[in-house]
C-alpha positions in Angstrom: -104.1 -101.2 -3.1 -101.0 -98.7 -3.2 -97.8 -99.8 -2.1 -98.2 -99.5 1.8 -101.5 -101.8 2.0 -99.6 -104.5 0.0 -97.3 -105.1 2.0 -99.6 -105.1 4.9 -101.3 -107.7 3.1 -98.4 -110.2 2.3 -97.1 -109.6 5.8 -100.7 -110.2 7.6 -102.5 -112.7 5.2 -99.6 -115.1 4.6 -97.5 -116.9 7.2 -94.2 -115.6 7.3 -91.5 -117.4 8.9 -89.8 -114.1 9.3 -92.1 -113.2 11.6 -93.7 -116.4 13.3 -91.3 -118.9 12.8 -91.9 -122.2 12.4 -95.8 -122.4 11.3 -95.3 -120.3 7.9 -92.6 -123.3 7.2 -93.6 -125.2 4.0 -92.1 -129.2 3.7 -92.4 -129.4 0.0 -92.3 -127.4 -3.2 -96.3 -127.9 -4.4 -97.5 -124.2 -3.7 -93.8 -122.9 -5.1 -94.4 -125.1 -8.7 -98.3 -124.2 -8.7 -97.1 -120.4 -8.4 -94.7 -120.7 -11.1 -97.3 -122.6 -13.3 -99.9 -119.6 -12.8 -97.2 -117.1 -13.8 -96.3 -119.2 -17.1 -93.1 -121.0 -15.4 -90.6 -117.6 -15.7 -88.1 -119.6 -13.8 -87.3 -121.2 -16.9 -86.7 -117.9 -18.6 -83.5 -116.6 -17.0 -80.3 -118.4 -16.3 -79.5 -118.4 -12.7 -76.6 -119.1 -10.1 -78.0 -121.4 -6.8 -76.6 -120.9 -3.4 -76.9 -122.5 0.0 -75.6 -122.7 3.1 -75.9 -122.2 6.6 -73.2 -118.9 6.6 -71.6 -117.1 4.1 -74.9 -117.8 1.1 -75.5 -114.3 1.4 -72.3 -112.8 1.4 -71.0 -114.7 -1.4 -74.3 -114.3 -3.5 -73.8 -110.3 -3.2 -70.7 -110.8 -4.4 -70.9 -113.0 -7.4 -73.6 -110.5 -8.5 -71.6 -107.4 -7.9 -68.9 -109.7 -10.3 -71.5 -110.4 -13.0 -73.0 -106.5 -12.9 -69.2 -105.4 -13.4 -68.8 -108.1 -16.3 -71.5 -106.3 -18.4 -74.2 -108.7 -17.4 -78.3 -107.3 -16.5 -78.1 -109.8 -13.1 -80.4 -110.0 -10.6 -80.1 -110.8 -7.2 -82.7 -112.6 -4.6 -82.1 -112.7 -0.8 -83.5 -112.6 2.4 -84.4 -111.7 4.9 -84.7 -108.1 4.1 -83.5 -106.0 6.5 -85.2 -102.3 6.1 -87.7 -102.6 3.0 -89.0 -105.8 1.2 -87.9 -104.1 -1.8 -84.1 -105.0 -1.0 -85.1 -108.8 -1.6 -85.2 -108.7 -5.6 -82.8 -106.4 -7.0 -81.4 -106.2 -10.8 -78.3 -104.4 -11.2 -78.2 -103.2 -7.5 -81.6 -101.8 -7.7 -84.4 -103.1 -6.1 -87.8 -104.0 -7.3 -90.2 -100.9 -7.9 -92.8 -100.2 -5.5 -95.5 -100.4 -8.5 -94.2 -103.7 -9.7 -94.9 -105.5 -6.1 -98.0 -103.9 -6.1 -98.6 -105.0 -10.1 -97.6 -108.5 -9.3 -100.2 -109.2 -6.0 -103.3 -107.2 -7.5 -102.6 -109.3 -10.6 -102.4 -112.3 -8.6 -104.4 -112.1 -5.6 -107.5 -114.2 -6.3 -104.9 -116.7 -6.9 -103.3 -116.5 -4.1 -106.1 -116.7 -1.6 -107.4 -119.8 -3.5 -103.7 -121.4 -2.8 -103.0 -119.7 0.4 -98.9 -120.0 0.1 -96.5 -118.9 2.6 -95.1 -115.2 2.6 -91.3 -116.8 1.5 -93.7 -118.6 -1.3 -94.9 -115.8 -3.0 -91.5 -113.4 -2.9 -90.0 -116.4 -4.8 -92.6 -116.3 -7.3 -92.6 -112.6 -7.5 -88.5 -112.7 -7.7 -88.9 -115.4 -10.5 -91.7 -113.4 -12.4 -90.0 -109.9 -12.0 -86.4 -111.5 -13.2 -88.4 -112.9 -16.5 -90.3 -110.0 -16.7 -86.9 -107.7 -16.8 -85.0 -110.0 -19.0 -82.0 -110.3 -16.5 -78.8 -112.4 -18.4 -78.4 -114.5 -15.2 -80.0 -114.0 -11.7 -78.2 -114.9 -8.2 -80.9 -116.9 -6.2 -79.9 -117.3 -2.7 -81.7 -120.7 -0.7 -83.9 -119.0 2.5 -83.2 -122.3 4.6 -81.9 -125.8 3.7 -82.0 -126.2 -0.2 -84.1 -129.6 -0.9 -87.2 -128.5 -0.5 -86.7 -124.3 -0.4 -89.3 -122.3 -2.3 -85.8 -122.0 -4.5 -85.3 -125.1 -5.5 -87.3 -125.3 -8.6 -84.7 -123.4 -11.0 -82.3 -125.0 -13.2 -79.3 -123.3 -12.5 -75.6 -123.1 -14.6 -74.1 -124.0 -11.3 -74.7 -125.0 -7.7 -72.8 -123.0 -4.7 -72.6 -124.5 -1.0 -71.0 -122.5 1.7 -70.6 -123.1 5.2 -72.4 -125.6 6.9 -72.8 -125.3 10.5 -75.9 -125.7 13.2 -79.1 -123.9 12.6 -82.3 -124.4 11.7 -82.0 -127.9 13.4 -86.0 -128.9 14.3 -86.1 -128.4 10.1 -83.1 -129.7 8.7 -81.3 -132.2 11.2 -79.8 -132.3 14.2 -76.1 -133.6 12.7 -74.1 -132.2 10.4 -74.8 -135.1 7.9 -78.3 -134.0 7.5 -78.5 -130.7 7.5 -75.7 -131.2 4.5 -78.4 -133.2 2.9 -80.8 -130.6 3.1 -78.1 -128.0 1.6 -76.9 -130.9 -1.1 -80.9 -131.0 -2.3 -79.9 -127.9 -5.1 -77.4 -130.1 -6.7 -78.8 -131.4 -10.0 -77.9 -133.5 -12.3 -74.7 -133.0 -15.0 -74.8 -129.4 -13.2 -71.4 -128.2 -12.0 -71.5 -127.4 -7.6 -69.2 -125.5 -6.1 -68.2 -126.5 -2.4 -67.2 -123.7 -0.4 -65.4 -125.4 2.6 -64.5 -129.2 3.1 -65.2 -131.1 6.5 -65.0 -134.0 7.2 -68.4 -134.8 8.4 -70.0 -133.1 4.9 -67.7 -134.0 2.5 -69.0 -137.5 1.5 -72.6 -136.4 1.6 -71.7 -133.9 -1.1 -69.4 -136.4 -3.5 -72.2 -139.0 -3.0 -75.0 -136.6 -4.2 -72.7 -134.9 -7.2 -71.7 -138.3 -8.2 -75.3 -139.8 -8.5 -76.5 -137.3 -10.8 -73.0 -137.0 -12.7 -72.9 -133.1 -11.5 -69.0 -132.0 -11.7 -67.7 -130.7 -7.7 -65.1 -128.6 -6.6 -63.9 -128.1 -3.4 -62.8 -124.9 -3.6 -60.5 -124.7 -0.4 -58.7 -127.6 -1.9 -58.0 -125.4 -4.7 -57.6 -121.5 -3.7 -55.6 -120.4 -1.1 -56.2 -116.8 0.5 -53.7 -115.2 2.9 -52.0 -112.1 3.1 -55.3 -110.2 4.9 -54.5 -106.6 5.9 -56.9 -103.8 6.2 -56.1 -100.8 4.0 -57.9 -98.1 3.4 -60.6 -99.3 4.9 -61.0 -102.5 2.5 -58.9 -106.0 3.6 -57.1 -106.7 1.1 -56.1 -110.7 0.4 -53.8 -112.7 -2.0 -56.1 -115.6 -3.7 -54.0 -118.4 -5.5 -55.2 -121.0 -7.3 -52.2 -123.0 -9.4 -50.3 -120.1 -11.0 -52.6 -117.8 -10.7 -52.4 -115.0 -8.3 -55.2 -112.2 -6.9 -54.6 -109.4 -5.4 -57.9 -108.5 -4.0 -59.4 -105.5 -1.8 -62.9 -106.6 -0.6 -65.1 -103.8 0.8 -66.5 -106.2 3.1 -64.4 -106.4 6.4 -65.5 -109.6 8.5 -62.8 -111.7 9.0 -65.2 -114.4 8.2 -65.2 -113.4 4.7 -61.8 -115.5 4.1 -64.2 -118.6 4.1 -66.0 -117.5 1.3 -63.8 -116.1 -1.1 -62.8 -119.6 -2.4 -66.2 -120.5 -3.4 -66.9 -117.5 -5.2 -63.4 -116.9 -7.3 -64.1 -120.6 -8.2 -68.0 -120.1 -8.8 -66.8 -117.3 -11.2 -64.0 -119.8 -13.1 -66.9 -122.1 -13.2 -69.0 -120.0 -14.8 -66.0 -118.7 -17.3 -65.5 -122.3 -18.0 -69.0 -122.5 -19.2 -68.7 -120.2 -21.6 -69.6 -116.6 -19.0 -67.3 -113.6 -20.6 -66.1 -112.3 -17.0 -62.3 -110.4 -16.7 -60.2 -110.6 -14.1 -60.9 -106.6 -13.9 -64.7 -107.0 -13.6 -63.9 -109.8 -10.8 -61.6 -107.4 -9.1 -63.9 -104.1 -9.3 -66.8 -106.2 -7.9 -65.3 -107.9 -5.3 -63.9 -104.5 -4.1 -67.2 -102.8 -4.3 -69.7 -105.6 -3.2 -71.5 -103.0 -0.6 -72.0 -100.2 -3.0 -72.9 -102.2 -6.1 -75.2 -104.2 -3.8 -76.7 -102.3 -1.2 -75.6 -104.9 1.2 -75.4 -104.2 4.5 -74.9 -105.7 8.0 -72.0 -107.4 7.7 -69.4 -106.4 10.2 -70.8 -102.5 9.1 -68.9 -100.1 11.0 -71.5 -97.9 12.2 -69.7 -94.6 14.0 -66.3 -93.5 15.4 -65.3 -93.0 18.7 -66.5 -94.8 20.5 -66.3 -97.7 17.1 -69.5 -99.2 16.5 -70.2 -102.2 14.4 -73.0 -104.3 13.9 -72.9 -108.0 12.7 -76.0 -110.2 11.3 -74.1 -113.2 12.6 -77.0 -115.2 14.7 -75.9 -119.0 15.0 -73.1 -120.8 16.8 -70.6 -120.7 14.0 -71.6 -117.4 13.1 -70.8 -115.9 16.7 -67.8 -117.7 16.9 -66.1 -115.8 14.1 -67.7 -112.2 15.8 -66.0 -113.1 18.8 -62.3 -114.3 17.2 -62.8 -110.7 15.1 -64.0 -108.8 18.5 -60.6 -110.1 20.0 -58.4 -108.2 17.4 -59.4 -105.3 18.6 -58.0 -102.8 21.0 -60.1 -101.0 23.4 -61.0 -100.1 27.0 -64.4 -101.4 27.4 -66.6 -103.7 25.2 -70.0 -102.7 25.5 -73.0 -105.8 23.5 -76.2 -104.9 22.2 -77.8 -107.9 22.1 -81.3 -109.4 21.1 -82.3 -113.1 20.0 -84.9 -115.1 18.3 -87.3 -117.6 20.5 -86.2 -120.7 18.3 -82.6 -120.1 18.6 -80.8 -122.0 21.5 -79.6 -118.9 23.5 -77.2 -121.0 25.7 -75.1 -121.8 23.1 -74.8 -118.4 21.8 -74.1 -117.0 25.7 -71.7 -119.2 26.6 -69.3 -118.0 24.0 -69.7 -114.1 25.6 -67.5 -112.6 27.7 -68.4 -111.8 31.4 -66.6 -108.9 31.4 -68.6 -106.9 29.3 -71.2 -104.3 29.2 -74.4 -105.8 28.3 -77.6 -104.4 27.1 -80.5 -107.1 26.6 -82.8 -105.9 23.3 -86.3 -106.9 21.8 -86.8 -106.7 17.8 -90.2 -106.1 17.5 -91.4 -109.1 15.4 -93.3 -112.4 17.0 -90.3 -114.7 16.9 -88.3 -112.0 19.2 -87.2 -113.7 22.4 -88.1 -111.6 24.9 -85.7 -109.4 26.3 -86.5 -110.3 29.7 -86.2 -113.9 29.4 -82.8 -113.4 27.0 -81.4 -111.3 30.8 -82.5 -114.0 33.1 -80.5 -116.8 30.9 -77.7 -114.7 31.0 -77.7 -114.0 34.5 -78.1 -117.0 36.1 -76.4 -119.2 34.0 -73.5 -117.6 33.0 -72.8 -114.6 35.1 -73.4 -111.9 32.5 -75.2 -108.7 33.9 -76.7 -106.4 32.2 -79.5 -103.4 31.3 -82.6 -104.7 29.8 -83.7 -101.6 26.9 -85.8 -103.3 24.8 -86.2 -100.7 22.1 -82.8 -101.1 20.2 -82.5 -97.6 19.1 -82.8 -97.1 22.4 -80.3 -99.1 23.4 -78.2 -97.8 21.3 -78.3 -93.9 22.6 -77.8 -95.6 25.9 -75.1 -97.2 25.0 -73.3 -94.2 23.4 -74.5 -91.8 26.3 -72.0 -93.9 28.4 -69.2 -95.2 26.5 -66.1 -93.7 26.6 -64.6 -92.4 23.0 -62.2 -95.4 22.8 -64.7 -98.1 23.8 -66.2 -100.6 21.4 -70.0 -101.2 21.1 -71.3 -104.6 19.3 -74.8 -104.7 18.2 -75.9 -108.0 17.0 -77.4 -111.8 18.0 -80.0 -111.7 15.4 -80.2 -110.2 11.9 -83.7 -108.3 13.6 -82.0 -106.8 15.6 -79.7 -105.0 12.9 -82.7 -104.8 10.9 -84.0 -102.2 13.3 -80.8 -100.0 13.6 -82.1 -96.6 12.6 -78.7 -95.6 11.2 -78.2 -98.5 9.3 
């Protein structure tokens, strides 16, 4: 098979939550250990950093590997989901995975793989694991897909545990409370392994402690130990003052949501972590790759300003929490009309996502063009008659999008967001 026909065949023969949603998702790690046994276990061969959340895991994961690259270190990075080629999802020093090696790993593995018949999520772990080993990465950022206990992930080791935000998602598979669905994130912490806790709540925080102190696993909280202020765009980087004790940061991140705030503790203290266990990583490595995150990286769709007059910006943001901070960040800005390009998934509660949108604006309802898409249509009639919002329904989001220039005026604003497949199919992305 070349390239092209592989990746028709992971996406058609194996269930994909990407695409379908809830029947590709797998409640324990048996095909994810049977994989790595068939591949002689390369998660054991690479030293890794965890991370899970419901916001901010990928963020912060770019980011401590943009750290580690500038520190000298071979690192690779997993992620998903991909947004323009599955290639972006396993990456080693910002590049991604050849072509011929994901064709290399599934004719080498195929027979195997239809005997096991594992989930699409299954086998991109495996290949991520077998490609790292294969590579001989010095440490590999593994970011969780959804929950942590029993994610495809979860079978690594790691030198330390991250936890970022956790907020409502994913609720028919990790909880309907807070409580639980920390549960499901705490499932990565292991035992006498240091986790790192991005943001304290109330509701979370004793479901963390009790898991860290069972297994003996050192936690920080990091907001309880950094402080960021000072933000201020300059130059078209927001630069922030981290302190922690006596030390003092004076960082310029290249990524510009104002969400990012939230994660900067748990990755300057994932990095002293990491320093503290023995990781050779200066201050001007953690400065370089925290101002180049996006370059060193390739990552993209988080608050990426997209064109000038009028501004456009897309945003991957796609839960309750997540389109909170949009619209605070929306509000900063000055402009005469604020036109929203926006498209859902079908297992999303759109209500809660609507409610929190302007009437005022300019709407344009959007399909992606995967199973899970809520259909345009449907995503119009919930706006309209339950919240007053009006709009166009353009399916095609390049489409959309032309529309939506055609008629703005050069000091509108357009948003283009509500799901991270709907950025995904952003032709100028």
């Amino acid at each position: 098979m070349n390239y092209q026909e592989t990746i028709d065949y992971l996406f058609n023969s194996l269930p994909s939550f990407q695409r379908v949603g809830a029947p590709a998702y797998k409640s324990d790690l048996n095909n994810t250990l049977a994989l790595c046994a068939h591949l002689g276990n390369p998660e054991r061969q690479f030293k890794s950093v965890h991370v899970a959340g419901t916001n901010g895991k990928g963020s912060s994961s770019h980011s401590i590997a943009a750290i580690l690259h500038q520190a000298g270190y071979k690192t690779g990075l997993y992620t998903s989901p991909h947004l323009k080629s599955f290639t972006e999802r396993i990456r080693v020093g910002g590049s991604n995975i050849t072509e011929a090696d994901v064709v290399i790993f599934v004719e080498e593995n195929k027979s195997f793989l239809e005997e096991l018949k594992p989930s699409f999520f299954e086998v991109t772990v495996a290949m991520a694991f077998w490609y790292f080993a294969k590579v001989n990465v010095d440490i590999a950022v593994i970011e969780v897909g959804m929950g942590g206990r029993l994610d495809s992930t979860n079978v690594i080791l790691p030198e330390l545990s991250l936890i970022t935000n956790i907020s409502y998602d994913h609720m028919q598979f990790l909880g309907n409370t807070l409580q639980l669905i920390a549960g499901e994130k705490a499932g990565i912490i292991k035992p006498n392994v240091p986790v790192v806790i991005s943001e304290t709540h109330p509701e979370t925080r004793e479901v963390f402690l009790e898991k860290a102190t069972s297994g003996e696993s050192p936690i920080t909280f990091s907001d309880q130990v950094w402080s960021i202020s000072d933000s201020k765009l300059v130059d078209g980087k927001v630069n922030y003052l981290a302190s922690k004790s006596s030390k003092n940061l004076r960082i310029e991140l290249d990524l510009m949501g104002n969400y990012q705030r939230f994660n900067l503790p748990g990755i300057l203290e994932s990095i002293d972590v990491l320093k503290m266990l023995g990781w050779n990583i200066p201050e001007k490595a953690i400065l370089s790759g925290l101002s180049n995150v996006s370059t060193l990286t390739q990552l993209k769709g988080r608050w990426q300003i997209l064109a000038q007059n009028p501004l456009m910006i897309a945003d991957t943001g796609h839960n309750e929490s997540g389109i909170n901070e949009i619209m605070k960040q929306l509000k900063t800005y000055r402009f005469n009309q604020l036109w929203m390009i926006i498209g859902m998934v079908n297992d999303k509660d759109a209500r809660k996502i609507l409610e929190m949108f302007p009437q005022s604006g300019n709407y344009i309802f959007v399909q992606a063009k995967i199973p899970r898409a809520m259909p345009a249509e449907e995503l119009a009639k919930i706006a309209s008659y339950e919240f007053n919002i009006q709009g166009e329904l353009i399916p095609d989001i390049n489409e959309a999008i032309q529309f939506a220039r055609k008629k703005a005026k050069s000091d509108d604003l357009i948003f283009i967001g509500g799901s991270t497949f709907v950025v995904a199919e952003i032709n100028d992305l």
